[in-house]
N, CA, C and O atoms as CSV, one atom per row, in Angstrom:
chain,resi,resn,atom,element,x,y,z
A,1,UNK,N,N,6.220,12.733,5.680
A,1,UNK,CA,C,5.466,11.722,6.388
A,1,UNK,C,C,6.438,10.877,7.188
A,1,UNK,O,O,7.507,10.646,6.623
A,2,UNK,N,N,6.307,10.508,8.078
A,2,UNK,CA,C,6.942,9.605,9.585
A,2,UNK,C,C,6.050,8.764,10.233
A,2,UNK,O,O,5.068,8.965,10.949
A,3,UNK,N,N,6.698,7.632,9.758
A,3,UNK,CA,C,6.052,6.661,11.135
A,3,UNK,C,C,4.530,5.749,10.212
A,3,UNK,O,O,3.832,4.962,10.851
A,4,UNK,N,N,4.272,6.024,8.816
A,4,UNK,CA,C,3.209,5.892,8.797
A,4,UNK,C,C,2.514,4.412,8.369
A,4,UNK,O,O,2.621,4.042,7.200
A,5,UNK,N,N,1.804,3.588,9.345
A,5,UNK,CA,C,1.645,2.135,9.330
A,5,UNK,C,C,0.756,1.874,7.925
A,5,UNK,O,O,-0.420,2.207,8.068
A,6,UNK,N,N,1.003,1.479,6.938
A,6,UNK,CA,C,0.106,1.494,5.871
A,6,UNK,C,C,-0.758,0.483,5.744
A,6,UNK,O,O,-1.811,0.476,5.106
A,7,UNK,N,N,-0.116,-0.647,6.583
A,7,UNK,CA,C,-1.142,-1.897,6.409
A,7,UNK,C,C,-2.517,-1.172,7.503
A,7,UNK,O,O,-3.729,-1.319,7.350
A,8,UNK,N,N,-1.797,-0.394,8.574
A,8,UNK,CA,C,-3.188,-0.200,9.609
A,8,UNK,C,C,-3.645,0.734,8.929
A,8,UNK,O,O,-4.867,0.584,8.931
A,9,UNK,N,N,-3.358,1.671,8.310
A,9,UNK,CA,C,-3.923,2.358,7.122
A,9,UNK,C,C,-5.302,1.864,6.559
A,9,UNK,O,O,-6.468,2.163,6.816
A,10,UNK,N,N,-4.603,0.836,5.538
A,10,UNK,CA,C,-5.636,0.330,4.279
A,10,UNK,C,C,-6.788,-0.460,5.114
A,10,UNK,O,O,-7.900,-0.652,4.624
A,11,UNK,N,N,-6.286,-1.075,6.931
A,11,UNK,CA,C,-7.550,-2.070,7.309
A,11,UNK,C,C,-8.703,-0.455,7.698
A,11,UNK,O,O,-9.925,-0.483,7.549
A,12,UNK,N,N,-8.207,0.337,8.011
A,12,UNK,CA,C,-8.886,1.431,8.475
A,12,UNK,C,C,-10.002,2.067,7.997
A,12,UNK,O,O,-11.078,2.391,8.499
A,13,UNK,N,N,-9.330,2.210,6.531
A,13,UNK,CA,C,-9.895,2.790,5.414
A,13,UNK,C,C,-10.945,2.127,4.208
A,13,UNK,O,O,-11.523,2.688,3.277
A,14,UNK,N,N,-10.929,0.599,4.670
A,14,UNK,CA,C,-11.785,-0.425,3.871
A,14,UNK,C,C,-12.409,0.093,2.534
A,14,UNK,O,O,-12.105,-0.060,1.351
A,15,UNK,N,N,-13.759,1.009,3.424
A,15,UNK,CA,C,-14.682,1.337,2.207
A,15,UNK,C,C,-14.550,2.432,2.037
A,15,UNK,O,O,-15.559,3.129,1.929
A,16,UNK,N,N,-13.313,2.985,1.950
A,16,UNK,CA,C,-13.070,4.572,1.592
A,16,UNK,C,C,-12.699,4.484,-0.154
A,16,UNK,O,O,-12.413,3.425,-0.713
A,17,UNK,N,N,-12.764,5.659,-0.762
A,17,UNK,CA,C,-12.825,6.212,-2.288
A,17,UNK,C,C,-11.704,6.176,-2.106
A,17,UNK,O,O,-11.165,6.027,-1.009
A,18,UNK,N,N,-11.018,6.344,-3.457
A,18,UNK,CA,C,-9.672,7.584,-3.600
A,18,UNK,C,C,-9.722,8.322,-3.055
A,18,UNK,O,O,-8.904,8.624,-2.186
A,19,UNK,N,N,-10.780,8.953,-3.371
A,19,UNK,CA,C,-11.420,10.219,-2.802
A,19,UNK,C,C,-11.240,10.825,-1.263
A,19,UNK,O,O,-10.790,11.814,-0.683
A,20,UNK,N,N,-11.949,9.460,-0.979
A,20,UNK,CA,C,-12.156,9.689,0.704
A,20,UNK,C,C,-10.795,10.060,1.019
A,20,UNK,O,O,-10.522,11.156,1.510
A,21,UNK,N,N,-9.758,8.995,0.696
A,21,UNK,CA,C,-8.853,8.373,0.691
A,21,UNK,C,C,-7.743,9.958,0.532
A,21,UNK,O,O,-7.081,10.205,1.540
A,22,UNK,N,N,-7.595,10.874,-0.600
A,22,UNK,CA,C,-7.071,11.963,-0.478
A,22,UNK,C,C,-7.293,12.882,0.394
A,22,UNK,O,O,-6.358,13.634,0.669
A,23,UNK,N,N,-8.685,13.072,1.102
A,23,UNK,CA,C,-9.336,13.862,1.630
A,23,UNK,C,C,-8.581,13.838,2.724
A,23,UNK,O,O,-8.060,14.851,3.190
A,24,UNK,N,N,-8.455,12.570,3.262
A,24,UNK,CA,C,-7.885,12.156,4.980
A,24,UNK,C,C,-6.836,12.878,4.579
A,24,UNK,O,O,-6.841,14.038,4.991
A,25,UNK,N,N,-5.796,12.508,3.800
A,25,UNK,CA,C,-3.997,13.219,3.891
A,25,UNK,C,C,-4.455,14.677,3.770
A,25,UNK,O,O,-3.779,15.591,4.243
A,26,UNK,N,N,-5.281,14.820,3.313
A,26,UNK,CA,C,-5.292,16.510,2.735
A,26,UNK,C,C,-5.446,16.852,4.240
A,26,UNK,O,O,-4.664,17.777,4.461
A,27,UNK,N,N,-6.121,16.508,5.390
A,27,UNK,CA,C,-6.808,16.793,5.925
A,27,UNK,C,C,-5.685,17.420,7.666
A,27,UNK,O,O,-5.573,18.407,8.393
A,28,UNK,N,N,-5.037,15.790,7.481
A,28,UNK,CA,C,-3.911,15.497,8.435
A,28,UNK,C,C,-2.555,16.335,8.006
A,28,UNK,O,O,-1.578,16.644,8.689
A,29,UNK,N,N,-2.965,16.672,6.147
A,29,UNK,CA,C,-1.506,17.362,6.235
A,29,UNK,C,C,-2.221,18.916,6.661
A,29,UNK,O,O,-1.173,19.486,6.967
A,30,UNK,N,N,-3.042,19.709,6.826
A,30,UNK,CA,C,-3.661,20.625,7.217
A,30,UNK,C,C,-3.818,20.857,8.763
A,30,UNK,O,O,-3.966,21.998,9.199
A,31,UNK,N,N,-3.786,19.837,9.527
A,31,UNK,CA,C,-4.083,19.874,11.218
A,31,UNK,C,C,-2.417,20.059,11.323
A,31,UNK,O,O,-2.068,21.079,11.917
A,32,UNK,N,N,-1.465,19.283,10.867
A,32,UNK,CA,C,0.087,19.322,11.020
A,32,UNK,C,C,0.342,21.015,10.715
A,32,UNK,O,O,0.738,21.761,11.610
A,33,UNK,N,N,0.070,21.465,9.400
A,33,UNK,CA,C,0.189,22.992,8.846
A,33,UNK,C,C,-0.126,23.984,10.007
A,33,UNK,O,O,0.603,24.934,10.295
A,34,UNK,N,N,-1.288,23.667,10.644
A,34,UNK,CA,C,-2.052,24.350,11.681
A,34,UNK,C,C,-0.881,24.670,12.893
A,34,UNK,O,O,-0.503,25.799,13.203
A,35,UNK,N,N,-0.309,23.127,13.617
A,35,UNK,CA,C,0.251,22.674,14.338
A,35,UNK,C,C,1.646,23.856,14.011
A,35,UNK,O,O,1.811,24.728,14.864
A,36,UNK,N,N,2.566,23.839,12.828
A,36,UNK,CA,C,3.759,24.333,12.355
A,36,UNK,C,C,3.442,25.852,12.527
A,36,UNK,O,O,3.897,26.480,13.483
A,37,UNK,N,N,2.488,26.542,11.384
A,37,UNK,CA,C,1.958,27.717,12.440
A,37,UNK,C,C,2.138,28.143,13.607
A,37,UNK,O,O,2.946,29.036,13.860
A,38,UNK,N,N,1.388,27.547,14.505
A,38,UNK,CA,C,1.708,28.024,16.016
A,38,UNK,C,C,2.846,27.952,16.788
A,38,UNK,O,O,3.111,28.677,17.746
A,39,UNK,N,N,3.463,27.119,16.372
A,39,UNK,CA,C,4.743,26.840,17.164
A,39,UNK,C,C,5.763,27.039,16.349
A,39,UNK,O,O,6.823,27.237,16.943
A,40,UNK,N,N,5.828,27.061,14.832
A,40,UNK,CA,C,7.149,27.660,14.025
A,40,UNK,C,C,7.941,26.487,14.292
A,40,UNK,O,O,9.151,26.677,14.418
A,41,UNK,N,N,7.546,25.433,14.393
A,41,UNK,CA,C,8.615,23.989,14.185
A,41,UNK,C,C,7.884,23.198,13.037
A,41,UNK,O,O,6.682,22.939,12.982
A,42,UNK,N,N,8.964,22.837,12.044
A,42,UNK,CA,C,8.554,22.107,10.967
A,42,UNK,C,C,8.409,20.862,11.611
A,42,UNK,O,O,9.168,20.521,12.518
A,43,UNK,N,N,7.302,20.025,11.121
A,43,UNK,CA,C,7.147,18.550,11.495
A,43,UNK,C,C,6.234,17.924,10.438
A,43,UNK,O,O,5.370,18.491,9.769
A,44,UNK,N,N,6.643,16.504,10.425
A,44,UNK,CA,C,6.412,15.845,9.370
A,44,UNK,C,C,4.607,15.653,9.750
A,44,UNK,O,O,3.962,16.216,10.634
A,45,UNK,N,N,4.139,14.634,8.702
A,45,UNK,CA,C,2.850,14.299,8.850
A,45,UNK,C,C,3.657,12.785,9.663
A,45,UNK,O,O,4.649,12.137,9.330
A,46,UNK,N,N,2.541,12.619,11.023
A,46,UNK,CA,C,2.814,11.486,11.468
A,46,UNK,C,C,1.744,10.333,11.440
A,46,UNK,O,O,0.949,10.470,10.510
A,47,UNK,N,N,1.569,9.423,12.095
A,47,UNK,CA,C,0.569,8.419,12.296
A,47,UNK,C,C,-0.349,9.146,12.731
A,47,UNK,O,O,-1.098,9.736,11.953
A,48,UNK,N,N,-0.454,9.232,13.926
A,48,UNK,CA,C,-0.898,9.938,15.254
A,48,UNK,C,C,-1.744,11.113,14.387
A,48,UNK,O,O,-2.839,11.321,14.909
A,49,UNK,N,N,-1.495,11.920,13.201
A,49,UNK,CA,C,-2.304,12.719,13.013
A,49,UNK,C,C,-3.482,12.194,12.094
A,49,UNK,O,O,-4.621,12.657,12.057
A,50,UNK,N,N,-2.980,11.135,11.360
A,50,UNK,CA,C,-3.854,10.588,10.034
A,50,UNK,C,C,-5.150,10.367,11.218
A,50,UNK,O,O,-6.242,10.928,11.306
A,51,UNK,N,N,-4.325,8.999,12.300
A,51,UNK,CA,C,-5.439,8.596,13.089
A,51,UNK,C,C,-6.722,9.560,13.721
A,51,UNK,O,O,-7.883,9.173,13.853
A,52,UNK,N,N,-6.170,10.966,14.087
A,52,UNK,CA,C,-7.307,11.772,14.629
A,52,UNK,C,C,-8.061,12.140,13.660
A,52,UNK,O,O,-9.226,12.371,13.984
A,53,UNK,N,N,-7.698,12.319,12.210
A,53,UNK,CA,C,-8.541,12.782,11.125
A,53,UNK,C,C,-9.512,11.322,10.750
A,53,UNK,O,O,-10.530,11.447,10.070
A,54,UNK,N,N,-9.085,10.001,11.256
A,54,UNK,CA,C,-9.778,8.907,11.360
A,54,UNK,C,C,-11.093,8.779,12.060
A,54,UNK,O,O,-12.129,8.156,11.826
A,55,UNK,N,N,-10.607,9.751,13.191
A,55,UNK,CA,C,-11.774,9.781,14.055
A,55,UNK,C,C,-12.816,10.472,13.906
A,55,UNK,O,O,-13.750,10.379,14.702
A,56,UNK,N,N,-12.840,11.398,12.716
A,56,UNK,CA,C,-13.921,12.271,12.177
A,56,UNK,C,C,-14.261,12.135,10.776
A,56,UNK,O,O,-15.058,12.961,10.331
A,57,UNK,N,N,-13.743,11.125,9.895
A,57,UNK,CA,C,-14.525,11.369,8.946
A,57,UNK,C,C,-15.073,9.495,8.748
A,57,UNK,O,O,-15.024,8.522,9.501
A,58,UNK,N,N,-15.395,9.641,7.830
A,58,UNK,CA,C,-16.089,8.093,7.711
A,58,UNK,C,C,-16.465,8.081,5.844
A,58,UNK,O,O,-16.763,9.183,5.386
A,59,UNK,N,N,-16.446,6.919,4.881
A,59,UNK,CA,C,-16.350,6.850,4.211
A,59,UNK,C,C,-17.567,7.091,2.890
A,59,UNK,O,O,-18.406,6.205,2.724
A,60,UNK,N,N,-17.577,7.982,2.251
A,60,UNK,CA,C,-18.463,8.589,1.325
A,60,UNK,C,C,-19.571,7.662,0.568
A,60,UNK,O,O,-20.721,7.943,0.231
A,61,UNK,N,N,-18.588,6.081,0.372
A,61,UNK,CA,C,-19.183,4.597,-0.396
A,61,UNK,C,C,-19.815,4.439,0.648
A,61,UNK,O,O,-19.642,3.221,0.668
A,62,UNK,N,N,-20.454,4.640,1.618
A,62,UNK,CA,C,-21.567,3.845,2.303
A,62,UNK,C,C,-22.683,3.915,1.980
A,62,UNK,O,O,-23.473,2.972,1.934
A,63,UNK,N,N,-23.029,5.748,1.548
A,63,UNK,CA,C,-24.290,6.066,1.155
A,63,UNK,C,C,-24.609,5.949,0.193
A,63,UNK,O,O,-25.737,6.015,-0.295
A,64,UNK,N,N,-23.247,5.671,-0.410
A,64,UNK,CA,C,-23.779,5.298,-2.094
A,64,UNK,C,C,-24.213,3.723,-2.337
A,64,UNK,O,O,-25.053,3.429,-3.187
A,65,UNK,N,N,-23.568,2.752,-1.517
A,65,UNK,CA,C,-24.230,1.679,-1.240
A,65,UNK,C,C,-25.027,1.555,-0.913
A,65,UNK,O,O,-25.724,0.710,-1.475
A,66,UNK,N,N,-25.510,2.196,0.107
A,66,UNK,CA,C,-27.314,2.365,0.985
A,66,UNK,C,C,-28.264,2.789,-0.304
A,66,UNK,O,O,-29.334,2.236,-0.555
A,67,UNK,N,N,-27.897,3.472,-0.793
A,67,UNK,CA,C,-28.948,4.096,-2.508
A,67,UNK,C,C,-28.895,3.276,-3.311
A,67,UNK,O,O,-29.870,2.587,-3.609
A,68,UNK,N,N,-28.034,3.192,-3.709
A,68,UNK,CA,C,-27.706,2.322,-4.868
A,68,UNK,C,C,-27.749,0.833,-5.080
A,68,UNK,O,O,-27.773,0.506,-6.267
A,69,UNK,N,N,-27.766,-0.151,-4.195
A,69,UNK,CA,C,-28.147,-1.154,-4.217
A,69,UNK,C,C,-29.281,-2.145,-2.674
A,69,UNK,O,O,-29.398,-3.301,-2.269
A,70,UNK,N,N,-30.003,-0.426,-2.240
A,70,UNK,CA,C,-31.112,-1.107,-1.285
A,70,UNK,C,C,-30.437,-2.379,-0.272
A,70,UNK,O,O,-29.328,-2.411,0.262
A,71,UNK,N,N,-31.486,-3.334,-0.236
A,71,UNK,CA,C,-30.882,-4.722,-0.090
A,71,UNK,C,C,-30.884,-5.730,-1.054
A,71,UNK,O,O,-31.311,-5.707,-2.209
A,72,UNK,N,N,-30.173,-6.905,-0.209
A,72,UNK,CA,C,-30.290,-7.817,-1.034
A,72,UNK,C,C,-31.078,-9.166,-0.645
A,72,UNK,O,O,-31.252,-9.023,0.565
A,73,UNK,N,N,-31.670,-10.441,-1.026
A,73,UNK,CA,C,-32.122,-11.435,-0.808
A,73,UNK,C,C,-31.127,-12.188,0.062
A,73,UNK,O,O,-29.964,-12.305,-0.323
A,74,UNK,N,N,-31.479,-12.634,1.064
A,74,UNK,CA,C,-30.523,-13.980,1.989
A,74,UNK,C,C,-30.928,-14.889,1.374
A,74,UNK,O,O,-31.747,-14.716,0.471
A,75,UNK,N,N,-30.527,-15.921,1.658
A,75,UNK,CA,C,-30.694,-17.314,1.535
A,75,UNK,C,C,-31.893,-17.744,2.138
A,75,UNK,O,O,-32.488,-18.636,1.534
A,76,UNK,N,N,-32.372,-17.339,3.145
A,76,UNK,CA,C,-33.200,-17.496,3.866
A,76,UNK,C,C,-34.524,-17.053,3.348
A,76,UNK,O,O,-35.613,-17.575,3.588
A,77,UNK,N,N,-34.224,-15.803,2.450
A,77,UNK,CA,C,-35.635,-15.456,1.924
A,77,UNK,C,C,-36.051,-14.160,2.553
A,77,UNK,O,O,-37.138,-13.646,2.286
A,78,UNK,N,N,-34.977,-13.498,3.592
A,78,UNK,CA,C,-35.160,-12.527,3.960
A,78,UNK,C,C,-34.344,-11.023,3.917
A,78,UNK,O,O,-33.159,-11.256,4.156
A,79,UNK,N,N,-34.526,-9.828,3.735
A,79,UNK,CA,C,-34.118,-8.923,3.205
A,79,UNK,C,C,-32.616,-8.760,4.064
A,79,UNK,O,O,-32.580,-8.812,5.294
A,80,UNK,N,N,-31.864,-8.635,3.537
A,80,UNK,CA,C,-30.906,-8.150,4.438
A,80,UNK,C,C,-29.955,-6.669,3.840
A,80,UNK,O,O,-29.178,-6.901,2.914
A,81,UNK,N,N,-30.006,-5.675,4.197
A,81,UNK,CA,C,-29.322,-5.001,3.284
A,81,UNK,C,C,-27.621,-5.038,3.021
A,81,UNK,O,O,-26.790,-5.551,3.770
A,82,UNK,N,N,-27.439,-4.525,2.074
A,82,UNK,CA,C,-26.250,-4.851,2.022
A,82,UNK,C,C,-25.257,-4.304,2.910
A,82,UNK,O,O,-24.267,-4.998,3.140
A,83,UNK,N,N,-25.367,-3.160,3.448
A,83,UNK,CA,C,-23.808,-3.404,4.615
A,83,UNK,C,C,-23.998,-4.353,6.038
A,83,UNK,O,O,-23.113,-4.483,6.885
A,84,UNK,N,N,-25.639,-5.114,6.116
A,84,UNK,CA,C,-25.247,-5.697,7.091
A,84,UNK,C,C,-24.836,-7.267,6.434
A,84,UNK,O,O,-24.502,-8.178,7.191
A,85,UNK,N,N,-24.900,-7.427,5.127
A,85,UNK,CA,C,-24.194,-8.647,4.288
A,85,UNK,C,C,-22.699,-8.183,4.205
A,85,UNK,O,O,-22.009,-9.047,3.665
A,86,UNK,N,N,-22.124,-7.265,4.518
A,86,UNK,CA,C,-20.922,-7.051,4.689
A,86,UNK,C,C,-20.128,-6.732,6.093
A,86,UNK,O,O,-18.942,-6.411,6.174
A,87,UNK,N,N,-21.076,-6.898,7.208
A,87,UNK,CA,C,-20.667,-6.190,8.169
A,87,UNK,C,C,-20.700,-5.679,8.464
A,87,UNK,O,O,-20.364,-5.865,9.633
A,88,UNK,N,N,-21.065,-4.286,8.191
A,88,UNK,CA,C,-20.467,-3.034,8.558
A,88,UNK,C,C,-21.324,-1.990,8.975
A,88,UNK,O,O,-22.127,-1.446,8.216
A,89,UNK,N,N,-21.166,-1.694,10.191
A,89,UNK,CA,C,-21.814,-0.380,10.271
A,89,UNK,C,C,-21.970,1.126,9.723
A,89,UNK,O,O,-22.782,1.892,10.243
């Protein structure tokens, strides 16, 4: 691994599992493998690859939040579910 920003990492990865969370390296170290293959040059896992595997997956805890705890009551008295009490799309 080279180069790899961990704080932009962990803001990236918020509501990701372990899980999720192994899946991405598994994923980026597999597009790099791909990469070494074709061209027969060893190269590390970089930023640059985690980030494109960023761009396709998205985190497994969402749907289990969406099931598992519906919404919740505002203050207001009105439903709000919970990832928009967290933000998040």
């Amino acid at each position: 691994m080279e180069g790899i920003d961990i704080p932009l990492l962990a803001a990236n990865t918020e509501f990701f599992s372990g899980a999720d969370i192994e899946n991405l390296c598994e994923s980026a170290a597999e597009q790099v493998l791909e990469e070494i293959l074709e061209t027969g040059v060893e190269l590390p896992i970089r930023m640059s690859d985690v980030e494109a595997v960023l761009q396709e997956v998205r985190p497994s805890t969402m749907e289990w939040l969406r099931i598992k705890t519906g919404s919740l009551k505002s203050k207001r008295g009105t439903n709000v579910s919970i990832l928009e009490k967290l933000s998040v799309s």
